[in-house]
matplotlib code that plots the C-alpha trace (Angstrom):
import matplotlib.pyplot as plt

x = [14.0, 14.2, 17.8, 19.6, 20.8, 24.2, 26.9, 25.5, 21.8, 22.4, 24.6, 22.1, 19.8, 21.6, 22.1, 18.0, 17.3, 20.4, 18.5, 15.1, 16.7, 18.2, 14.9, 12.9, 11.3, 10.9, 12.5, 8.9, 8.3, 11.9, 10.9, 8.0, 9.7, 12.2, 9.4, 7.1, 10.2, 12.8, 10.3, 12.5, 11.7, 12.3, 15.6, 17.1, 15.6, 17.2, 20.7, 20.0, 19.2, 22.5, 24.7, 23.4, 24.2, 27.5, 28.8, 27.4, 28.2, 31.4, 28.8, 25.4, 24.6, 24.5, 21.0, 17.9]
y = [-8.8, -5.5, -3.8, -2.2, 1.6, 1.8, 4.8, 6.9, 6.6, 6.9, 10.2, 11.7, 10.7, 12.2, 15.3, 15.9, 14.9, 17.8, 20.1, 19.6, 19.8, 23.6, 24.6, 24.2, 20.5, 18.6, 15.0, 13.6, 15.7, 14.0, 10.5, 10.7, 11.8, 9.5, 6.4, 7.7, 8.3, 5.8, 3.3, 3.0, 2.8, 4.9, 3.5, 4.2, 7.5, 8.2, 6.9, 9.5, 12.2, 11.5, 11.2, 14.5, 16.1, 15.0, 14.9, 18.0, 20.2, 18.4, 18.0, 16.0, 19.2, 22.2, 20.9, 20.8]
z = [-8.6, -9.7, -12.1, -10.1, -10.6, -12.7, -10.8, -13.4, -13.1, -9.2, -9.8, -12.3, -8.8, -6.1, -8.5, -8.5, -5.1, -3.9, -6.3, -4.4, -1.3, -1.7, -3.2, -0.4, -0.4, 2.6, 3.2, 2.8, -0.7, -1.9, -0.8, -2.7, -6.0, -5.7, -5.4, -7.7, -10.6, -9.4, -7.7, -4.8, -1.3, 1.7, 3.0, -0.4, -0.8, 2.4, 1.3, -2.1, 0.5, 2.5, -0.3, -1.5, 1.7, 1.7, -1.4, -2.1, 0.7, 2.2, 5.3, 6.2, 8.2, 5.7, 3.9, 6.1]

ax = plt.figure().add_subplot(projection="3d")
ax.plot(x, y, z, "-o")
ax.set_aspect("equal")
plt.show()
């Protein structure tokens, strides 16, 4: 079974994948940076994405 992400590591996550989102990249493109550095798949790439939108913005609806 594979470690799971500490609050920090997931932080330090959500921090890059908000970054790719307001510089353009699709959801696909962040998907496949988050499994090919974080080697996880899409569901939790999806929660990263969410949580970026949120707590980043105050709404899921301000990043596209």
């Amino acid at each position: 079974m594979a470690k799971k992400a500490t609050d920090r590591e997931i932080d330090c996550r959500v921090n890059s994948v908000y970054n790719l989102l307001i510089n353009g990249n699709s959801k696909t493109q962040v998907v496949q940076y988050c499994a090919d550095n974080y080697g996880v798949k899409l569901r939790m790439a999806e929660n990263y994405i969410a949580r970026a939108r949120t707590e980043k913005t105050g709404t899921s609806d301000a990043i596209p």
